[in-house]
C-alpha positions in Angstrom: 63.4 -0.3 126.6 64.7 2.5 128.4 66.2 1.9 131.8 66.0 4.5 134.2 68.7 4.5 136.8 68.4 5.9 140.7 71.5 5.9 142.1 71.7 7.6 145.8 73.7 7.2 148.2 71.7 8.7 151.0 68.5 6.8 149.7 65.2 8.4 149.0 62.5 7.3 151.1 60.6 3.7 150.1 57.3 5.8 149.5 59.1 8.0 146.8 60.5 4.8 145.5 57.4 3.2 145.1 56.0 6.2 143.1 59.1 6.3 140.9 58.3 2.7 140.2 54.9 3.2 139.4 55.5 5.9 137.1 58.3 4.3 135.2 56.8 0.8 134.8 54.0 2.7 133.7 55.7 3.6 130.6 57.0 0.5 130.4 60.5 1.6 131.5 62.8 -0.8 133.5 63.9 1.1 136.8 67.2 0.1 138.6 68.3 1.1 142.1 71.5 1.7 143.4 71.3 2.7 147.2 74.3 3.3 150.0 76.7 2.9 147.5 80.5 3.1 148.9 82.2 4.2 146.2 82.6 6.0 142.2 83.5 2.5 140.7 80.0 1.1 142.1 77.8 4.5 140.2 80.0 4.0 136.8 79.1 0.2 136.4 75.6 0.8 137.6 75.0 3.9 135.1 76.8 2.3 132.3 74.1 1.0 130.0 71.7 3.2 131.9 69.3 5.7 129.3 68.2 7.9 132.5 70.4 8.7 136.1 68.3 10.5 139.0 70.7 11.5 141.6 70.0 13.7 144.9 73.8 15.0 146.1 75.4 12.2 144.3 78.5 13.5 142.0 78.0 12.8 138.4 81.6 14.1 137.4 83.1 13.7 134.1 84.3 10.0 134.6 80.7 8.8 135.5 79.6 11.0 132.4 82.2 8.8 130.6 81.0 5.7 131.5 77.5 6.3 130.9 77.6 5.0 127.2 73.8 5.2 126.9 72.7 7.9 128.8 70.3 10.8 127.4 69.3 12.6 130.7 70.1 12.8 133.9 68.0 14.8 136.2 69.1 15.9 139.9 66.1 15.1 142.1 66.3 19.7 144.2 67.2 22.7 143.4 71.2 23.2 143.4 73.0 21.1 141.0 76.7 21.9 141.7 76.9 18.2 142.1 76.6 17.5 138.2 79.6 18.6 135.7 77.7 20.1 133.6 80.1 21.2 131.1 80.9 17.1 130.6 77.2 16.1 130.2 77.1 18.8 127.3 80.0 17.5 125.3 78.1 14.5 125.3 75.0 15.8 124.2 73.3 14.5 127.8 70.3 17.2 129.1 70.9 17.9 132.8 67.8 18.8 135.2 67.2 19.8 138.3 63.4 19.8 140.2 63.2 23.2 141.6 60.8 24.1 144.2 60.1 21.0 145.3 62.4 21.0 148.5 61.3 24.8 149.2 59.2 24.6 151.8 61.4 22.4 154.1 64.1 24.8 153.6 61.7 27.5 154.0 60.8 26.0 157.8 64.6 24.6 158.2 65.4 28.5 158.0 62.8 29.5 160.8 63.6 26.6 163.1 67.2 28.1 163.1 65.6 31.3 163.7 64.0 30.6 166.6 66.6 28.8 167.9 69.4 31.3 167.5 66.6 33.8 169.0 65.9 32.0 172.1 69.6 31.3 172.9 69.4 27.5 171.7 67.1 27.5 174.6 69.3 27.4 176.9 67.7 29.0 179.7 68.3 32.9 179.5 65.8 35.3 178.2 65.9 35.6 174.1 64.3 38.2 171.4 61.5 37.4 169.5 61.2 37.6 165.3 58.2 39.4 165.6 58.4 43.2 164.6 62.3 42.2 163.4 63.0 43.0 159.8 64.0 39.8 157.3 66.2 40.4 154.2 65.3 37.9 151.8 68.2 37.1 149.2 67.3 36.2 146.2 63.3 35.5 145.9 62.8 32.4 144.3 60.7 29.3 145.2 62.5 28.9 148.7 62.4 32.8 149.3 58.8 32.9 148.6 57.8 30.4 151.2 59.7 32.4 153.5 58.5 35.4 153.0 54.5 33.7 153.5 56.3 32.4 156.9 58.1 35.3 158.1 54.5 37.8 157.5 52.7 34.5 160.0 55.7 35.7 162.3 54.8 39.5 162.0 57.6 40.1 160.4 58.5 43.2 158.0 59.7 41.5 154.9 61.4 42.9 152.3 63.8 41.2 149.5 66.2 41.9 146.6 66.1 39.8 143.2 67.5 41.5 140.6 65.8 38.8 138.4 62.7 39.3 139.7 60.2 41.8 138.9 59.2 44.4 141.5 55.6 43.8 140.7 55.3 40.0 141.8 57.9 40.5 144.8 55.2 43.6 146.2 52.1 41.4 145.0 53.1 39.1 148.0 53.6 42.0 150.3 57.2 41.9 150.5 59.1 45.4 149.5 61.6 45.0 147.0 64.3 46.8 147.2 66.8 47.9 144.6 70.7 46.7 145.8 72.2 44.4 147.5 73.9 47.0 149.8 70.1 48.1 150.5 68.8 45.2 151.9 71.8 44.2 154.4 71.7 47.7 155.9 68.1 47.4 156.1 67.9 44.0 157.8 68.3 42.8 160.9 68.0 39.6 159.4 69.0 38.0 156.1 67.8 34.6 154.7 70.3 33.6 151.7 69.0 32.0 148.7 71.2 32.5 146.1 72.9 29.6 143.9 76.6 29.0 144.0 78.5 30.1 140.7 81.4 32.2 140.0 79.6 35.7 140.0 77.9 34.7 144.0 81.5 32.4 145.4 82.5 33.9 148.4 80.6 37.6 147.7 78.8 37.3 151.2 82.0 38.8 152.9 82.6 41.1 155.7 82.3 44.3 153.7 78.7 43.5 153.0 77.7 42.3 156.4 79.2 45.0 158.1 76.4 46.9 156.7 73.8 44.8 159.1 72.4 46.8 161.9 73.0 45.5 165.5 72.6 42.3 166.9 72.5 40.8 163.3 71.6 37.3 161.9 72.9 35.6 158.7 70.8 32.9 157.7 72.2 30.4 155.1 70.2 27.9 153.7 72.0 28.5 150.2 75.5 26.7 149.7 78.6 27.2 152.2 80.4 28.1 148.8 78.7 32.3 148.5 80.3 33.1 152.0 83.6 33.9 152.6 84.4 32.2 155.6 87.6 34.1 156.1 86.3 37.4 155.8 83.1 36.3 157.9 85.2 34.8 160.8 87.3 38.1 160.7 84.3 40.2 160.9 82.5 38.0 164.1 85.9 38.7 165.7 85.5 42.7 165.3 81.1 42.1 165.8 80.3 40.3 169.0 76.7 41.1 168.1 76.7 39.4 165.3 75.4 35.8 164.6 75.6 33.2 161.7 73.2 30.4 161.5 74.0 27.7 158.7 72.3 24.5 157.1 76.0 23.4 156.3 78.8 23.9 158.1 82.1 25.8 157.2 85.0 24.5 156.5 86.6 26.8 159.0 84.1 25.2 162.0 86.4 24.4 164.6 87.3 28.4 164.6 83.7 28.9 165.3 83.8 26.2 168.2 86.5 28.0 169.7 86.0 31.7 169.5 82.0 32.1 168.7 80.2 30.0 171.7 76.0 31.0 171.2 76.6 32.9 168.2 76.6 29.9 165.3 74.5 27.1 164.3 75.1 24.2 161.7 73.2 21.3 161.5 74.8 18.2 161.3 74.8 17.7 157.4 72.9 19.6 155.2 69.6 18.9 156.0 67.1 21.8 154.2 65.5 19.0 152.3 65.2 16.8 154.5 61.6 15.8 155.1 59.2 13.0 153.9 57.2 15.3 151.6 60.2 17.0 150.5 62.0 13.4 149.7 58.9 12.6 148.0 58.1 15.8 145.8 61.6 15.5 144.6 62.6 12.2 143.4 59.0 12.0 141.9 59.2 15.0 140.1 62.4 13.8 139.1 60.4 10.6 137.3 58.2 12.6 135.5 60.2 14.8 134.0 62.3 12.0 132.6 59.4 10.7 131.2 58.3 14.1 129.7 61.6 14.4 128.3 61.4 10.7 126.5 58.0 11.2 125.2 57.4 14.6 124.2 61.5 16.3 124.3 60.3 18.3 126.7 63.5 20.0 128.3 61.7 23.1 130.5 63.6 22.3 133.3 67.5 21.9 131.7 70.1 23.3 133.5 72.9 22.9 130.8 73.7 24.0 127.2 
């Protein structure tokens, strides 16, 4: 029988739970849970005779990998999945997943709410701007950059977006105009939204060269990963642009300078909080279960993120 393991340590929500359940005792799968675990010792016992690991931001580094003596799959339950060693689960010969687009549209509105916010001077009293008639950079236009682009039009917004990877075809079927460099769309935009995956060719390439491009009064948007900016070059740039804001679903590392020097010009939530909803909770860790049963049933590996 295989056992199917969810370890999480921010837990998904007892409605997603109960669908995983059904779906895996379906198949006649044993499911295990391990919720607010404290510590790496606590995932390595748990996952050790474990066929199948779902994880949310959970680090499945190579000493977890190790331990896992049984595992086949493990399958990261949103769309980034910097929190897996990849590299480890190949040597082993374990497929890695991700569920992509399932958290998109509550990173979508996270990215409008922030927005708004920054718009309306955290509504704080004084007169703001409004997003309407503003144009929105979108980059990278993929499942998250789609729903904001079907947002931003509601907002009477000009929308346009850059995707090398994307054909200009679909991005101008929605209405969005593509356009052909990155340089492009930040001189374009008073606005950008970020989408784009951390990796070695995107680590720290949102830097001050590029953003000095922005037109005035400016608005960065991350929703991606804290790793693509370069929080150097970005806090050396706010220093030289007093127009210039940067509104973030995670914070820096460098926040306190923010605190100290940028006062109604930054935003970061809490933690990082883009998929954070009920339905988004749900999609995930449910997807999550089916594909592990795809993959058990049929080999079906469509959504493998490693080699």
């Amino acid at each position: 029988m295989n056992k199917i393991l969810v370890a999480t340590e921010k837990p998904f929500a007892p409605a997603a739970i109960a669908q995983i359940k059904e779906i895996v005792e379906k198949e006649g799968y044993q499911l295990s849970l391990l919720e607010k675990y404290s510590s790496s010792d606590e995932l390595k016992a748990a996952v050790a005779d474990a066929h199948a690991l779902i994880v949310r931001s959970d680090k499945v580094t190579a000493d977890v990998v190790d331990a896992a003596k049984e595992l086949k799959i493990v399958v990261r339950a949103g769309a980034g999945y910097d929190n897996l060693d990849l590299e480890a689960c190949s040597a082993k010969g374990i497929v890695a997943m991700n569920t992509p687009g399932q958290n998109s549209n509550a990173v979508a509105e996270l990215a409008f709410g922030m927005m708004v916010y920054q718009a309306r001077n955290h509504f704080n009293g004084t007169a703001g701007t409004e997003l309407r008639g503003k144009k929105l950079g979108i980059h990278a236009y993929g499942n998250v950059g789609v729903y904001v682009a079907q947002i931003a039009k509601g907002f009477g917004m000009e929308v346009y977006a850059f995707d090398p990877f994307v054909p200009a075809d679909k991005i101008k079927a929605d209405g969005v105009t593509p356009l052909n460099t990155v340089e492009e769309l930040y001189s374009s935009c008073q606005y950008v939204s970020l989408h784009i995956p951390a990796n070695e060719k995107t680590k720290k390439s949102i830097n001050a060269q590029l953003l000095g491009k922005m037109p005035k009064d400016a608005v960065l948007v991350n929703t991606a990963r804290k790793e693509v900016i370069d929080e150097e070059s970005l806090v050396q740039f706010m220093e030289k642009r007093a127009d210039f804001a940067y509104i973030s679903d995670i914070a820096p590392d460098n926040k306190s300078v923010f605190e100290e020097k940028f006062d109604g010009r930054y935003f970061f939530t809490p933690k990082k909080m883009g998929a954070q909803t009920a339905e988004a909770n749900i999609n995930a860790g449910v997807a999550a279960a089916n594909q592990i049963v795809k993959f058990f049933k049929n080999g079906d590996e469509t959504f493998r993120v490693n080699k």
